[in-house]
Structures are given as C-alpha cells and as structure tokens.
N, C-alpha and C positions, 0 to 999 in steps of 0.2 A: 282770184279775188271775186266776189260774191256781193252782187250789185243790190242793193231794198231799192223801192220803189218807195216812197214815200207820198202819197196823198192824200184828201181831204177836201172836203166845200170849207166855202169863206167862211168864218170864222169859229170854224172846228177847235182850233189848235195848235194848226199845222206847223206853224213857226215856229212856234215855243217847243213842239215837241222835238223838230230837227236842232233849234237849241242845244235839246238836251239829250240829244245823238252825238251831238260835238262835242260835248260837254264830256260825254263816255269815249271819247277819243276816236267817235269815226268821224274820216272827210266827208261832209256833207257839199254837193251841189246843188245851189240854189237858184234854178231857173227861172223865178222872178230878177230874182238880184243880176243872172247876168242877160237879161234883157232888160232891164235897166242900162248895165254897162253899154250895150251895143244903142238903144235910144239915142245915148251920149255918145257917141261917135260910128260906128262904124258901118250902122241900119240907117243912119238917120237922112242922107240924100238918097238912097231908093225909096224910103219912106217920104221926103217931101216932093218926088217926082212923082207917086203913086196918086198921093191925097196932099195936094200943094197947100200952102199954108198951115201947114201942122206942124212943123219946126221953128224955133227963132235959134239963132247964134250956134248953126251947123248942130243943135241939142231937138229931138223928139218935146213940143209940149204935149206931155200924156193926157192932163186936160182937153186939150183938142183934139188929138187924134180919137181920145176915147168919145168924145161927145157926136168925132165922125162913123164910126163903128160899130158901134156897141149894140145900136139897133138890127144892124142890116149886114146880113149874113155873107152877102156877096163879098161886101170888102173887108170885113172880120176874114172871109177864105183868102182876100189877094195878100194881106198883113202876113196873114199865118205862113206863106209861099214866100215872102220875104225873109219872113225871120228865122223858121226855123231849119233851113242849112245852115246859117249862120249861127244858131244855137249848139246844133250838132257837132259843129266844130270844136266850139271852146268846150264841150261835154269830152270830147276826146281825149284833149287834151289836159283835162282835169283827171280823165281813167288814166293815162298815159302817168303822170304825176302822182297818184295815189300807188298803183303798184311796181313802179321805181322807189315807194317809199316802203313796199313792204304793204301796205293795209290790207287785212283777211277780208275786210266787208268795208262799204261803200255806201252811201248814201245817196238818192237825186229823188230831191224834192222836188214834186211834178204835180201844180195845181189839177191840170188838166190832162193826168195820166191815161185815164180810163179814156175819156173824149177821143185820145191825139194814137190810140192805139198803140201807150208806148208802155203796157203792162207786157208785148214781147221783149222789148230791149230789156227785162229786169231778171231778176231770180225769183224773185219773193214780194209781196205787195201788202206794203203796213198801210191800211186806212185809219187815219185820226177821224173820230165821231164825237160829238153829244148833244144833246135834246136841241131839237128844233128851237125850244123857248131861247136859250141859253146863249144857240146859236145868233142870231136875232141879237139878243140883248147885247153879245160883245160887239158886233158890226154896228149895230144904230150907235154903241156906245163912241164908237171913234170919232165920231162927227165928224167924218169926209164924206159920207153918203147918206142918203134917205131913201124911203121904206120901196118908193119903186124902182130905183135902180139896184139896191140890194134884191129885190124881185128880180130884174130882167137878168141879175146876176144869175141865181138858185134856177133859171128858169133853163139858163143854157147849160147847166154845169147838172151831171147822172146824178140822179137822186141818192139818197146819204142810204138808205137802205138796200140800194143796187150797188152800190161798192161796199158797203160790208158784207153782201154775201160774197162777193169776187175775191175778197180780201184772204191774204195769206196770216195775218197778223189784223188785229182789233186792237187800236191805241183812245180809251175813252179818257178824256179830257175835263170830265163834268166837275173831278173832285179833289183840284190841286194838284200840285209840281208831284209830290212825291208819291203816288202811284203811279203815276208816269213813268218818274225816272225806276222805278222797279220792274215795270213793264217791260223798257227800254232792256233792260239789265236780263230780263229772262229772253228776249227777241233775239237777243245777243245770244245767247247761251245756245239757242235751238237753232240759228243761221250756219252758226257753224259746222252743225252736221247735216248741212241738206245738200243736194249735188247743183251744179248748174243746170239751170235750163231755158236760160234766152237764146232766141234762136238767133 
C-alpha cells in the first residue's frame, strides 16, 4: 500500500482536494478532523492540566486553547508533545484498516507535513497551491479570522514556494473542481508505478 502525503498552506485547497481523493475512492486521513476527535475526549485532560482553563465539559475549547498558543512557541511545542502520539495512534490504525481492506494508495492529509518532518512517513508528496491573492481571499472570506492572525498563520506554516519545490505532485486549485479532479485521476495513474520509500 502506497501512502500520498497530502499538504498545503490555509486556504490552498487542501480540503476540497482530499475531498475529491475520496471522492476517487481513496481512504483519506484527516489529521485535523481527528484532532478534533481527540480535543473531544481523549487529549482533553492532559491538555487542561497543561494550559488549565482551556477546556469546559471534559471537551478542548479551541478558541482558548488557540488564543493560549498561537503566539508562543514554547507551548505550541508542549501541545504538539501531547497530541501527536496520540495522533500516531489512530494514524495506525487507519493504515491497519485500509490495507485489510485491500487499498493500493492511501491518503493523509497533513497541514503541517513539511513543518512536523512527516514527508518521511510518506511515499509521495501532492502540495495543493494557488496565488497568494486567492489564497487570502478564501480565508478572509470565512469570517472566523482576520488579516493578522491569518498572518501569524502563513508566518509559521513553509512558504507555498518551499513545498512546491519539495513536492512529488503539484495539485493548483486556482481554476475549479474539475482540473483538480483530473489531476487527481493522472496522480493516481502514476502512484501506482513508483516503489515505496518511507523510511
């Protein structure tokens, strides 16, 4: 089985384009979504013993914790020392379950791939991209953030031109669903004949 890396800066793409990975019938894992899950239970009393007051009702509020973190690098590292064995686990366990089921290729969506030095856990490394402007416009557009924490975002996260050169695969996003899903369709086509080589 034949793992993609799948990353991306905020508001690339990246969602939409694992989407429509699933959508072409690979299991994609989604490492925001299960730290989400673990917030909600299973992270969440090491996390309110670390940085007290950031949970209510045994649940991670991520408004809080993130407004305690987000600046300050120290406990952004003691967070990341929490979570991610406990990510690793359920990551196992998802490869465990994909190839019991048979899947040639695999998916794991990883904001913070290149960051977290987990382009060795992979085979192959698709970066979603497109224009700085664009970028920009869909993240202001959500109206959950503004202009300077979408900054201290881009500010901690490899520059968009540093992971497309690293990149095994180039996923641009600039111009609708459907060069995507074609792109998707040829990425597939050419995974299949490469050998493994995460170490």
């Amino acid at each position: 089985m034949l793992i993609l890396g799948l990353t991306g800066s905020i508001g690339m793409g990246k969602s939409t384009t694992a989407k429509l990975f699933a959508e072409a019938g690979v299991p994609v894992y989604d490492a925001d979504a299960a730290v989400h899950q673990l917030y909600e239970g299973e992270a969440a009393p090491a996390i309110e013993a670390a940085f007290p007051g950031t949970t209510e009702n045994g649940k991670v509020d991520r408004a809080k914790l993130s407004a305690r973190v987000v600046r300050d690098a120290a406990a952004m590292k003691q967070l990341e020392q929490i979570v991610h064995p406990m990510l690793g686990a359920s990551r196992q366990t998802f490869f465990a379950d994909a190839e019991a089921a048979g899947a040639p290729v695999v998916v794991v969506d990883v904001p913070l791939l290149f960051e977290t030095g987990g382009e060795k856990r992979v085979d192959a490394v698709v970066v979603v991209t497109t224009s700085p402007e664009l970028q920009r416009e869909r993240v202001l557009a959500r109206g959950t953030m503004d202009a300077e924490k979408l900054d201290a975002i881009i500010a901690r996260q490899m520059p968009d031109a540093e992971k497309r050169k690293r990149a095994d695969f180039i996923v641009d996003t600039s111009y609708g669903l459907d060069p995507v899903r074609t792109r998707i369709h040829d990425i597939l086509g050419e995974v299949v004949k490469m050998l493994k080589r995460r170490t």
